[in-house]
C-alpha positions in Angstrom: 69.7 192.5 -32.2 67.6 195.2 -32.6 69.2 197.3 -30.5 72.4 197.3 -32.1 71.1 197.1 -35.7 73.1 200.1 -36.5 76.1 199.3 -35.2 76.3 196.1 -37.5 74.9 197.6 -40.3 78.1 200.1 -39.8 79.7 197.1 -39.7 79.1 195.6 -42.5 79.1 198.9 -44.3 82.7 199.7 -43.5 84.3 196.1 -44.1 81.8 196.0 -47.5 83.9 199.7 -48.7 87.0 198.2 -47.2 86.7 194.6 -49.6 85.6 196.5 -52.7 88.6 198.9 -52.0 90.8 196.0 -51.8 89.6 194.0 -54.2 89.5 196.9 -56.8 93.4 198.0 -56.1 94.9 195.0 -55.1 97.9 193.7 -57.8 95.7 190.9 -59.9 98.1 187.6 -60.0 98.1 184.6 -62.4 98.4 181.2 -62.4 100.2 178.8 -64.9 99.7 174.5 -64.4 101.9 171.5 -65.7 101.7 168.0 -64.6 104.5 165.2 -64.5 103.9 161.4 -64.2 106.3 159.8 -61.8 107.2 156.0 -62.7 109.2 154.0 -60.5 109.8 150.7 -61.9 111.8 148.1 -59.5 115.3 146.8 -60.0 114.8 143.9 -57.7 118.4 144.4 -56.3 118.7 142.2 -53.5 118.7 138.2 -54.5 115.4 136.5 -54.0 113.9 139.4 -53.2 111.1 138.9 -56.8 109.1 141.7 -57.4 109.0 144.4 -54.2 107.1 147.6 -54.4 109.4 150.2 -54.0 109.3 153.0 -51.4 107.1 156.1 -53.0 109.6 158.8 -54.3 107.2 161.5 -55.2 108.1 163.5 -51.7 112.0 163.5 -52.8 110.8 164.5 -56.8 109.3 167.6 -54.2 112.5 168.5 -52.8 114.6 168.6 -56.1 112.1 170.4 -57.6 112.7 173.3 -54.9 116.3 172.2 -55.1 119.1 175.1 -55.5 120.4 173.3 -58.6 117.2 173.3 -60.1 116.0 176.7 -59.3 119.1 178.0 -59.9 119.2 176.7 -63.5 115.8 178.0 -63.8 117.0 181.2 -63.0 119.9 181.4 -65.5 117.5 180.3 -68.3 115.3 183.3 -67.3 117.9 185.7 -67.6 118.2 185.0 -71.1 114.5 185.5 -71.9 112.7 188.8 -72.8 112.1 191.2 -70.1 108.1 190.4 -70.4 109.0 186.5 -68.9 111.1 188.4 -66.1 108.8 190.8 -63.7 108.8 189.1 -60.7 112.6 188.6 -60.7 113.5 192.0 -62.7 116.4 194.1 -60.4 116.5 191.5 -57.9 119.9 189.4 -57.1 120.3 186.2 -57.6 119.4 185.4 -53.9 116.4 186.9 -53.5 115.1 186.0 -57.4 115.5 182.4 -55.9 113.6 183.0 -52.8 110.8 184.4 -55.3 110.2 181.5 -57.9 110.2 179.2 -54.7 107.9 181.3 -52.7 105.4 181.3 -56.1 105.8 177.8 -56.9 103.6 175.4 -55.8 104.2 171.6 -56.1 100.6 169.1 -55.4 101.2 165.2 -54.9 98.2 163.8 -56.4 97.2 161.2 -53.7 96.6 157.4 -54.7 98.1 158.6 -57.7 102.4 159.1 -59.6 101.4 162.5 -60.2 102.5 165.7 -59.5 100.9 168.8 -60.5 102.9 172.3 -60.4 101.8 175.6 -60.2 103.3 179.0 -60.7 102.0 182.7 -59.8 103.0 185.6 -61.0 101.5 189.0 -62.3 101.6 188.3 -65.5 100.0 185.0 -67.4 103.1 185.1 -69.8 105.8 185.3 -67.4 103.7 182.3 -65.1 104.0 179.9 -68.3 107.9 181.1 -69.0 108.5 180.6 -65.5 107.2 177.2 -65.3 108.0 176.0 -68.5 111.7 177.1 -67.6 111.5 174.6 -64.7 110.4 172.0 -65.7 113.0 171.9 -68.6 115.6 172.2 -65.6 114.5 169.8 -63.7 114.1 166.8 -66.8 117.7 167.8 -67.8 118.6 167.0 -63.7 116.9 163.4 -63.4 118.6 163.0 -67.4 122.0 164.0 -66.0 121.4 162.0 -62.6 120.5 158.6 -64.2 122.4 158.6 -67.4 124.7 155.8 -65.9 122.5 153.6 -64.2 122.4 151.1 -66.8 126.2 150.2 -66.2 126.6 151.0 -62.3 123.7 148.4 -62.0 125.0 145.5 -64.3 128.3 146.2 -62.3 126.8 145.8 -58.8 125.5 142.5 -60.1 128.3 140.8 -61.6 130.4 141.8 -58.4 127.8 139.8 -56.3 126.9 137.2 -58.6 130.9 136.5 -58.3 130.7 135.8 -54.3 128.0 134.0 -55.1 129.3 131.6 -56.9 132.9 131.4 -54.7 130.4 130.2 -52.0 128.4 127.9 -53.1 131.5 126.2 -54.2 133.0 126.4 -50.9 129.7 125.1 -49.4 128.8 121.9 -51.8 132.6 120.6 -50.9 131.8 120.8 -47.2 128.6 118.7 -47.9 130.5 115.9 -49.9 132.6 115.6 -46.9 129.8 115.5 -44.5 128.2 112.3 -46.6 131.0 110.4 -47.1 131.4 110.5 -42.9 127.9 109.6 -42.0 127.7 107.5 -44.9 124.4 109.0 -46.4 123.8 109.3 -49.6 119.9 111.2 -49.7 119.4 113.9 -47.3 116.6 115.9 -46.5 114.9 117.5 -43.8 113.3 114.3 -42.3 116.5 112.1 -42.7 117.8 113.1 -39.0 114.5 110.9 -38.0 114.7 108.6 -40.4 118.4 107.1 -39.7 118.2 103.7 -38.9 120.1 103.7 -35.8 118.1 107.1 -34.8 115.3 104.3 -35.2 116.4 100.9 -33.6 116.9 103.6 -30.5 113.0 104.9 -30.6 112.1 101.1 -30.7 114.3 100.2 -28.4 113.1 102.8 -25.6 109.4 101.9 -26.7 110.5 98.0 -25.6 111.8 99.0 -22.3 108.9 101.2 -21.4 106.7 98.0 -22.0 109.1 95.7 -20.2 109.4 97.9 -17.4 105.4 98.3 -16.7 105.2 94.3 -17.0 108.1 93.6 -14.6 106.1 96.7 -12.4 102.8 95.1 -12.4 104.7 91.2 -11.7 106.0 93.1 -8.6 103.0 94.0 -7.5 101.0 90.5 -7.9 104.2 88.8 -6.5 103.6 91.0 -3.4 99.8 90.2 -3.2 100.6 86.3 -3.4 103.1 85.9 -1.1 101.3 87.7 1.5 98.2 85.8 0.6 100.3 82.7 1.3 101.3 84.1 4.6 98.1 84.4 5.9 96.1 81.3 4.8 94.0 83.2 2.2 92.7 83.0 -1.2 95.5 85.2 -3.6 92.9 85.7 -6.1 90.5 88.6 -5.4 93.6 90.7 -4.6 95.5 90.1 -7.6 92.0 91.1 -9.5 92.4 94.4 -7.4 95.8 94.7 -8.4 95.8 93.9 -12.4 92.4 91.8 -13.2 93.7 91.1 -16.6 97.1 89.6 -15.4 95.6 87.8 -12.5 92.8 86.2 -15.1 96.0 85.0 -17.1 97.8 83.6 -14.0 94.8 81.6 -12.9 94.5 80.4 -16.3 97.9 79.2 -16.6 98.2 77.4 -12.8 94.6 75.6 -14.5 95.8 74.3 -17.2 93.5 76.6 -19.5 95.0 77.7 -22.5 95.4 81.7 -23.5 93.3 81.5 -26.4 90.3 79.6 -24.4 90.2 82.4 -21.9 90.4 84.8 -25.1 87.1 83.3 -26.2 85.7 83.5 -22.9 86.3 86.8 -22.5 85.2 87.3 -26.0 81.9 85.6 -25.1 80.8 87.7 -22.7 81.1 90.8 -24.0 79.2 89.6 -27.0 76.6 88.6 -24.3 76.6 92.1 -22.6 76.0 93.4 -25.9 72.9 91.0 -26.8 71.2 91.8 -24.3 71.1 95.7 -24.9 70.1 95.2 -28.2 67.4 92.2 -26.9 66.4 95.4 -24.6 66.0 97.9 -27.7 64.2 95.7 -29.9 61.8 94.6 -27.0 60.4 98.2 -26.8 59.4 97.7 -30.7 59.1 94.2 -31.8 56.6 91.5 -29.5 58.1 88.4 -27.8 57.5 86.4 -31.6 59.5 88.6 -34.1 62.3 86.5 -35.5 64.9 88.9 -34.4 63.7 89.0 -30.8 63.4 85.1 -31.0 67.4 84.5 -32.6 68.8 87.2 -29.6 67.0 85.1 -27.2 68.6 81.8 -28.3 71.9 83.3 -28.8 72.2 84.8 -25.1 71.0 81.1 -23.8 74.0 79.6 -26.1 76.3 81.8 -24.4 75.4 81.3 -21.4 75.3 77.6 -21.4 79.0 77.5 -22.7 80.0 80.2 -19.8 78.4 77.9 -17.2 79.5 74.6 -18.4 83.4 76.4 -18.6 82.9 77.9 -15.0 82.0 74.1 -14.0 84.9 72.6 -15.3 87.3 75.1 -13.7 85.6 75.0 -10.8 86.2 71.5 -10.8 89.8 71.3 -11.2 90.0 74.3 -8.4 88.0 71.6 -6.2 90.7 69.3 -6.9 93.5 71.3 -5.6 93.7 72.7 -2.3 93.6 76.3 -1.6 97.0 76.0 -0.2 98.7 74.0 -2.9 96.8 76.6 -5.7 98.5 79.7 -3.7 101.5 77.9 -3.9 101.2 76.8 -7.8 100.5 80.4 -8.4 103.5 82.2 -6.2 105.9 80.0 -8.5 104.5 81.2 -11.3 104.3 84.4 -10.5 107.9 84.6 -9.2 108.6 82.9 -12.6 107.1 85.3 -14.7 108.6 88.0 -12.2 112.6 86.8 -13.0 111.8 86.4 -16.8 110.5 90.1 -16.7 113.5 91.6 -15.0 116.2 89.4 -17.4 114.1 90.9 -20.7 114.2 94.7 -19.2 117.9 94.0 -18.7 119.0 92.8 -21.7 116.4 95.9 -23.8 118.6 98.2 -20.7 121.8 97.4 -21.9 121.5 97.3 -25.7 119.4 100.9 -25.3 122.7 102.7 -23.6 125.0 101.1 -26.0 122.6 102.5 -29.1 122.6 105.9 -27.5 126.0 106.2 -27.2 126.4 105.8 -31.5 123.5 108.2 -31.8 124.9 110.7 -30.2 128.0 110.7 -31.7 126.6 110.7 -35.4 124.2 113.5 -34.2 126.4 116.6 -34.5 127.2 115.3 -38.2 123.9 114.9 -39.3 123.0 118.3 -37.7 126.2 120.1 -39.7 125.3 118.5 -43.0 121.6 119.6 -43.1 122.5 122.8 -42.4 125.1 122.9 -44.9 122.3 121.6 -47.8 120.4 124.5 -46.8 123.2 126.7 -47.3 124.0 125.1 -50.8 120.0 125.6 -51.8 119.8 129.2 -50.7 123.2 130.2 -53.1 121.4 128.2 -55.7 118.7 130.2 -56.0 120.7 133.7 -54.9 122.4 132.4 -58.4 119.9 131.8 -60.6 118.9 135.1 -59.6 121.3 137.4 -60.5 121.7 135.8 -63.5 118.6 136.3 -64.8 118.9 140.2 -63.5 122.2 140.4 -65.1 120.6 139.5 -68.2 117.6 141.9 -67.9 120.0 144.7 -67.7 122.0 143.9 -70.8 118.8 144.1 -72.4 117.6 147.1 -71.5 119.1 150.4 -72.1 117.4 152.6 -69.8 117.3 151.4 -66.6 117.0 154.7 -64.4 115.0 154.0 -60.7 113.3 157.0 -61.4 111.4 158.2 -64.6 109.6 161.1 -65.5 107.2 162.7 -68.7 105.3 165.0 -69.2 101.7 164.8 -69.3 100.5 167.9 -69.3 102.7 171.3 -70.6 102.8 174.4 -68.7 99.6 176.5 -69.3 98.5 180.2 -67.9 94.4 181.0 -67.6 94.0 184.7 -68.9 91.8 185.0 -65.7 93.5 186.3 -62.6 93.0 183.7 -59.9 93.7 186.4 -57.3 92.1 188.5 -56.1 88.6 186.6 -56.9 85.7 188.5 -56.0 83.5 185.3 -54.7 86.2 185.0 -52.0 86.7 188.4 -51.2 82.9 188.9 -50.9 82.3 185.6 -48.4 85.3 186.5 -46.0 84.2 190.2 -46.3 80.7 188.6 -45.3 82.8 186.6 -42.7 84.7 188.9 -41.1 81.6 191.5 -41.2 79.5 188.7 -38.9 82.4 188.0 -36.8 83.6 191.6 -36.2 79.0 192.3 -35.8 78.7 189.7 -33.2 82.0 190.3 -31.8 81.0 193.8 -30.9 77.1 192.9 -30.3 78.3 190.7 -27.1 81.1 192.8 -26.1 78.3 195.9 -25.8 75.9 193.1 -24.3 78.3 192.5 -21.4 78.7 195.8 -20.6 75.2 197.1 -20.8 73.1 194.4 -18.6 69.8 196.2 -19.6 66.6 194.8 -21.0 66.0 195.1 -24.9 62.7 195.7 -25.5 59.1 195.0 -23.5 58.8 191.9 -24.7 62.0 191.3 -23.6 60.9 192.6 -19.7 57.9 190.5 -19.2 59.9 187.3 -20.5 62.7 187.5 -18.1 60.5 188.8 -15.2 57.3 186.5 -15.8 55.2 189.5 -14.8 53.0 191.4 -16.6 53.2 195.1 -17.9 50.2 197.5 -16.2 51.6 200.3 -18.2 53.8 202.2 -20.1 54.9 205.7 -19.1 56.7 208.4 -21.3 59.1 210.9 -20.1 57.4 213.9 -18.4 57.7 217.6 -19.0 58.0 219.0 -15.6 55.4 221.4 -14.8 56.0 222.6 -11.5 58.6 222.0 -8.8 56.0 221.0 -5.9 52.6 220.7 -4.9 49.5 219.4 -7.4 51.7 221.4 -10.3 53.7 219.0 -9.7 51.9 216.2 -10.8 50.6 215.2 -14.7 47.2 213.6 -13.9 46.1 216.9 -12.1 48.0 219.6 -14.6 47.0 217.7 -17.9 44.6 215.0 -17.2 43.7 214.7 -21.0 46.8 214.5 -22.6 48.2 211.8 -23.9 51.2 210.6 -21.6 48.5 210.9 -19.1 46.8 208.0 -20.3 49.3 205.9 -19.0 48.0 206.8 -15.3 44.9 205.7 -16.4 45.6 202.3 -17.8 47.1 201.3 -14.6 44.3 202.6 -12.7 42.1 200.6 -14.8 44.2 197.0 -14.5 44.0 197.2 -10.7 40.4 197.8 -10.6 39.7 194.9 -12.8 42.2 193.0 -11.2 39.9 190.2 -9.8 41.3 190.8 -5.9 39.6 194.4 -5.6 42.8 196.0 -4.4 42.2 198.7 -2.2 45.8 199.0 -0.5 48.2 199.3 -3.0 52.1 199.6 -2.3 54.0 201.0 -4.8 57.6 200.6 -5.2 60.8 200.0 -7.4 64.2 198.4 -7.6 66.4 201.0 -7.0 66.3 204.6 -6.1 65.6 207.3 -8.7 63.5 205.0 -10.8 59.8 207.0 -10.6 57.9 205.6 -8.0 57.0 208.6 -6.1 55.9 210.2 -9.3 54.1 207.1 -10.6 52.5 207.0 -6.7 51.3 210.4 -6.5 49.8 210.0 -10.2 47.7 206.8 -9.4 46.3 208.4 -5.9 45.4 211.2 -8.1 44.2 208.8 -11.0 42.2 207.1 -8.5 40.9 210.7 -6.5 39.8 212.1 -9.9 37.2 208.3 -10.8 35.5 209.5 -7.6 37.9 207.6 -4.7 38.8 209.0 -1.9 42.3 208.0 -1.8 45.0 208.3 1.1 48.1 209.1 -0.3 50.8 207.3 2.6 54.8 208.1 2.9 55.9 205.0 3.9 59.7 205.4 2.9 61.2 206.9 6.1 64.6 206.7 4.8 64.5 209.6 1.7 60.5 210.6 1.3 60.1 211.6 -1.9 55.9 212.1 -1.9 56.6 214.3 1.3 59.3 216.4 -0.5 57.0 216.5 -3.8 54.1 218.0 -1.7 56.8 220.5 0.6 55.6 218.5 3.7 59.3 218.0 5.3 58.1 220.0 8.5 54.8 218.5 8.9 54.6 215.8 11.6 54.1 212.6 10.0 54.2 208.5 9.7 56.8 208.4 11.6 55.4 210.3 14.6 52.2 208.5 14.3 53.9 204.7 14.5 55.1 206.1 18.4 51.1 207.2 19.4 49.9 205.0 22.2 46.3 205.5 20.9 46.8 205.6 17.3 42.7 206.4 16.2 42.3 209.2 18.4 45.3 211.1 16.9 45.3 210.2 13.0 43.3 212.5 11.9 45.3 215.4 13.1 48.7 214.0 10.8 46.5 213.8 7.5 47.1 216.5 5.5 45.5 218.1 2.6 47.1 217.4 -1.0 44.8 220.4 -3.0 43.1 217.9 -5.1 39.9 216.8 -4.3 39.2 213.2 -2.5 42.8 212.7 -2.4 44.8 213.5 1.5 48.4 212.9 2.5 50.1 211.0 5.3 53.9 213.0 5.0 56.8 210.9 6.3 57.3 213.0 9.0 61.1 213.4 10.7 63.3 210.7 9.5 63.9 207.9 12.9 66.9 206.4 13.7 65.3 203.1 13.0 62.6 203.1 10.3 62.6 198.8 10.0 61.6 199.2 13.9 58.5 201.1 13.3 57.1 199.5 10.2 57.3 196.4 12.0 55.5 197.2 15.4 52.0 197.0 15.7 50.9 200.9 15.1 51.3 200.2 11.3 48.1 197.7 11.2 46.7 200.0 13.4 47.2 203.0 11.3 46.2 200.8 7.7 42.6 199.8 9.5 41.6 203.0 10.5 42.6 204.1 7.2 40.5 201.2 5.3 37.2 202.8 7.3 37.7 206.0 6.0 38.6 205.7 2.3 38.1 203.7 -0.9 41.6 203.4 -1.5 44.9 203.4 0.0 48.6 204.2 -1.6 51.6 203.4 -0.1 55.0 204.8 -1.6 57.5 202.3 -0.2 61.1 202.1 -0.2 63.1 200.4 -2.9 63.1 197.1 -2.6 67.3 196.9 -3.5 67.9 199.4 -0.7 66.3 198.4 2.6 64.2 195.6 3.9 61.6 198.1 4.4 59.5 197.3 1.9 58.7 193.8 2.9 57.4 195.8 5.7 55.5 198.3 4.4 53.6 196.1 1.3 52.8 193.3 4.3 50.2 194.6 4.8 49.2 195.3 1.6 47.1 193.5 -1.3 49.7 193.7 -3.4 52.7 195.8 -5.1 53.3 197.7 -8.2 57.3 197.6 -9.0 57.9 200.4 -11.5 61.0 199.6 -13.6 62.9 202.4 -15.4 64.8 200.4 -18.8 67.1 203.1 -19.4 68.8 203.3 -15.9 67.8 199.6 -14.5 70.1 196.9 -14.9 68.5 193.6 -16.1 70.5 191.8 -12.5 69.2 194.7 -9.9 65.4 194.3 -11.8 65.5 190.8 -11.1 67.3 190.3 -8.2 64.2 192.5 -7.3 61.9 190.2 -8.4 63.6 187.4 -6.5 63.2 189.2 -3.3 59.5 190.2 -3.5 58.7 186.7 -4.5 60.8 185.5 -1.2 58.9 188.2 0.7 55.9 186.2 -0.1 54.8 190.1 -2.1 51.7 189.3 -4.6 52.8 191.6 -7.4 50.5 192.5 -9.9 52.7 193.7 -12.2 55.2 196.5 -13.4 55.0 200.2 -14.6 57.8 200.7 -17.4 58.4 204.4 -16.7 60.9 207.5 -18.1 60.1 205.6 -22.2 60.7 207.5 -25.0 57.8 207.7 -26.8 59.9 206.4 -30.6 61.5 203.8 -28.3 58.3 202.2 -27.1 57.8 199.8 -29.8 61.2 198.7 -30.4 64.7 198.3 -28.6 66.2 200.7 -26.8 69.2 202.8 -27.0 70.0 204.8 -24.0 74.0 205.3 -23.0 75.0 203.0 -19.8 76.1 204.1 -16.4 74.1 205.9 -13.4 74.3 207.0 -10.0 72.0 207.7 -7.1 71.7 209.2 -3.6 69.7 207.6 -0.5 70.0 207.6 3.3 70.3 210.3 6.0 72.1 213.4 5.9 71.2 217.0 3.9 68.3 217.6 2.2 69.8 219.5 -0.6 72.8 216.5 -0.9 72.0 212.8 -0.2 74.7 210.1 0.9 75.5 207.2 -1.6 74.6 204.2 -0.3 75.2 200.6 -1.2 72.6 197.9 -2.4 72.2 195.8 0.5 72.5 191.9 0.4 70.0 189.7 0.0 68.6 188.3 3.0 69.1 184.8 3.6 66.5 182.2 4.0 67.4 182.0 7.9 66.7 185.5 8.3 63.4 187.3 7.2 62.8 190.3 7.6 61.1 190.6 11.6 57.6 191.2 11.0 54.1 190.7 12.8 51.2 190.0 10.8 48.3 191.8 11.7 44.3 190.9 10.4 43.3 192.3 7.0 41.2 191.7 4.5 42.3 188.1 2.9 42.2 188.4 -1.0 43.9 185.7 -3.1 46.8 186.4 -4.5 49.3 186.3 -8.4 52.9 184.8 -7.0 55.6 186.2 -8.4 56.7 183.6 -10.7 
């Protein structure tokens, strides 16, 4: 924000003068209130209907208080008033007067609530309260007029319905006589349909047949059992038990000669035994073998079963006394007996069942009609009683309008104008200052992708700043004039040189070869180069000042070496040690030499990458203390993964002015992929009042690089990153092994 701290403080200066201009000449308007109470009582018009809440009204009371009849009215009462009451409709017509007053007022439904609160503008609080006061008169005199004859209209509408009311019911109760006197029912409700006594006799009758027809079923099924029983020679009785135990036990009974109740009793018995004996079991785990409880179950369940036995004896006797074939047949003719009695009593229940239907059904649709018809009656008994007792409420009352209105609170005007207020106009004045401020803030953003301040440089890059450099004053166009450490070692943008010099030789690795570079072209690294070799020649180094960008030398043109055989010519030497010494050239400052480019090659990435280059950096590392290496932009070739290979690590010099925030790290990126230890960057071209705080240069650049004249370079393109399946083609060659700070 910094950086654009003038621009919004323009800003908010401008829309600040703007608002007080506005507010100060803007037309002040007023404001008069009035509130109406909306009742809506209910006329319970349709019968039976009781009390209903009616449907709320208070969006119609809306619309006829915009209504053309009352506005209109409203209107012609304001013609008649004092010119003071008329300024907003003064030399308007009639048309466009009624377009104002609706375009001022304002009508609030109070929610929850019957009450509606109005509101009128206008530029004066005397004609706001003439204005409203006008309307609501208008509109009271419209609901008076509209409901003055609801009171009769009503008690007519009532009478004319109580009248087919009571033409109907009389129809309907002579219908119902009728109906009685043919079905012979004199009480009639909504149960008597069931209730009939032939609609009874026919239940009971179907209940009998569904018995007799199981019986004569199960006979069928024992007669079955016998006879083949008979057939074959065997005993009948286990099967019948299969087939119905309780009707065989009967049967047997019956060819025995043992009475019904007697096998009741037996039966009886031993159930009473089975249930003895569980509670003999329950008390046992309680009560020893002596408790009088346990003792009277014990002689009980021998009672029993002496009776059982001695019964089972006796019938067993009188079985012994009849032959198994003469008790099979004893018991077929009963059974075959029992059989024919079943079928004649299911007949007999058959027949008098279809002849009961028949009556029932024909009495049915009568019954059905008359209850129905009752119903009919009760309903226009009540519908009756109703509007009789509404006819009556209405003959009491005299004011019976569905809608009614009062005033609850008379039209008022504030003597303060409620526009324009000056809160409001200051907070959307603030508003629209922050919105237009950060509007503009990330418009400029967008289009100037450059870093904001230092701070701001070593948080996006994670890499620390060796120094700071301030714009130089050119001293001299080539040669040591050229450069500020050897011109004006003491002054004070000189001291920048020195810092740097001082971080890399407290850097823990001990750097001795030292690439320098930058992300783009034009950025200061030759200058920043040359300045550290001449930083480091003047603490007592000797220092070897190397060309390594083939492509646009800048060191070589800085020291006017472009026809000086060079790097290049020395990466071709078959025995690079013998011949070295005759490309270094003097610089003019002392313990610092110079390795010129030499002539530009057609392929400079072929040369840094052959063997020669180790060659040339080890005979180099034998004869001085320290070693520079200007390199290529890193944005511009794959060079300088070549050239700082080698190296112990790289200085990226960053210019914030012309550098874009993406090309810087995009820069970064690359180095870091190169597997480049970078010890950190040189900010360089600062102005010396922008140092501590944002910057402010204009956007937009261009640069020149590649082949061609010397006097007019060729624009050339960034090139592409390289991809992770093709690094840069490289050989490693031995140096010194130092450990290393990753770019992050």
């Amino acid at each position: 924000m910094y950086r654009r701290q003038r621009l919004v403080v323009g800003v908010f200066a401008v829309v600040g003068m703007l608002a007080g201009l506005f507010y100060v000449t803007a037309d002040r308007v007023y404001q008069a209130d009035a509130q109406l109470l909306v009742e809506e009582p209910g006329l319970g018009m349709l019968p039976g209907s009781g009390v209903m809440a009616q449907p709320n009204k208070l969006p119609t009371q809306e619309k006829i208080l915009r209504s053309d009849r009352v506005v209109q009215s409203t209107l012609r009462s304001l013609r008649e008033q004092p010119a003071a009451a008329q300024i907003d409709i003064r030399d308007k017509s009639d048309e466009a007067a009624v377009k104002t007053i609706r375009a001022n007022l304002s009508v609030n439904l109070l929610r929850n609530t019957n009450v509606v609160e109005l509101s009128y503008k206008s530029g004066s609080p005397e004609a706001a309260k003439a204005v409203l006061d006008t309307l609501v008169d208008a509109y009271l005199a419209f609901m008076q007029q509209h409901h003055q004859d609801t009171s009769i209209q009503v008690l007519e509408l009532l009478q004319a319905e109580r009248t087919k009311v009571e033409k109907r019911l009389g129809e309907q109760q002579e219908k119902l006589v009728e109906l009685r006197d043919e079905t012979r029912v004199v009480a009639f409700d909504d149960q008597s349909l069931a209730s009939h006594p032939a609609v009874q006799r026919v239940n009971s009758l179907n209940a009998s047949l569904t018995d007799a027809q199981k019986t004569r079923i199960e006979l069928q099924a024992i007669a079955g059992v016998v006879e083949q029983s008979i057939r074959e020679g065997r005993d009948p009785r286990p099967h019948m038990h299969a087939v119905d135990p309780e009707a065989a036990r009967s049967l047997t009974a019956a060819v025995l000669g043992v009475a019904p109740e007697q096998m009741r009793s037996v039966h009886a018995l031993e159930q009473k035994l089975l249930n003895d004996r569980a509670e003999l079991q329950t008390l046992a785990a309680h009560y020893g073998p002596t408790h009088p409880e346990i003792q009277q179950l014990n002689a009980e369940i021998a009672n029993g079963q002496n009776y059982l036995e001695n019964f089972q004896e006796r019938v067993n006797g009188q079985v012994s006394q009849t032959s198994g074939q003469q008790f099979a047949r004893l018991l077929g003719d009963l059974v075959v007996q029992k059989l024919d009695e079943a079928k004649q009593h299911e007949a007999l229940l058959a027949a008098e069942y279809e002849a009961l239907e028949k009556e029932v059904v024909a009495m049915n649709g009568n019954l059905s009609e008359m209850l129905l018809t009752q119903r009919e009656v009760e309903r226009l008994n009540r519908s009756y009683d109703t509007l009789l007792e509404k006819i009556h409420g209405v003959d009491l009352g005299s004011d019976q309008a569905a809608v009614r209105v009062a005033v609850i609170g008379d039209p008022k005007a504030g003597m303060g104008a409620v526009a324009p207020r000056l809160k409001v106009t200051a907070a959307l004045a603030l508003m629209l200052a922050m919105g237009i401020s950060v509007g503009l803030v990330f418009f400029l953003d967008l289009r100037d992708d450059r870093f904001a301040s230092l701070d701001d440089i070593e948080r996006q890059t994670q890499t620390e700043i060796l120094a700071v450099v301030e714009k130089l004053e050119p001293h001299g166009e080539t040669g040591p004039q050229a450069i500020q450490m050897h011109v004006d070692p003491s002054a004070r943008v000189s001291e920048a040189f020195r810092t740097l010099r001082a971080g890399l030789m407290l850097n823990p690795d001990q750097p001795r070869l030292i690439a320098v570079s930058s992300s783009e072209p034009s950025d200061g690294k030759t200058t920043v180069s040359s300045n550290l070799a001449t930083s480091l020649a003047q603490a007592g180094k000797r220092t070897l000042l190397i060309d390594a960008d083939l492509r646009k030398p800048g060191m070589t043109n800085l020291f006017d070496l472009r026809q000086c055989r060079g790097f290049s010519q020395l990466l071709v030497e078959a025995n690079v040690a013998a011949t070295v010494k005759s490309y270094i050239q003097p610089s003019g400052i002392e313990d610092l030499d110079l390795l010129p480019s030499g002539a530009r090659p057609l392929d400079p990435a072929e040369l840094l990458s052959g063997p020669r280059f180790s060659e040339v950096l080890e005979w180099a590392t034998t004869q001085y203390d320290q070693i520079v290496l200007d390199c290529p932009p890193v944005l511009v070739a794959n060079d300088v993964a070549l050239a700082s290979r080698l190296a112990d690590g790289l200085v990226l010099v960053v210019r914030p002015e012309k550098n874009s925030r993406r090309h810087v790290l995009r820069a970064i990126e690359r180095l870091a992929r190169f597997n480049t230890n970078v010890y950190g960057l040189v900010i360089n071209g600062l102005d010396s009042a922008s140092s501590d705080r944002a910057y402010g240069y204009g956007y937009g650049y261009g640069y020149g690089y590649g082949y061609g004249d010397d006097n007019q370079d060729e624009k050339i393109h960034l090139i592409a990153e390289p991809t992770a399946d093709q690094p840069p083609a490289a050989p490693q060659a031995p140096r010194r092994a130092a450990p290393r700070r990753r770019v992050a």
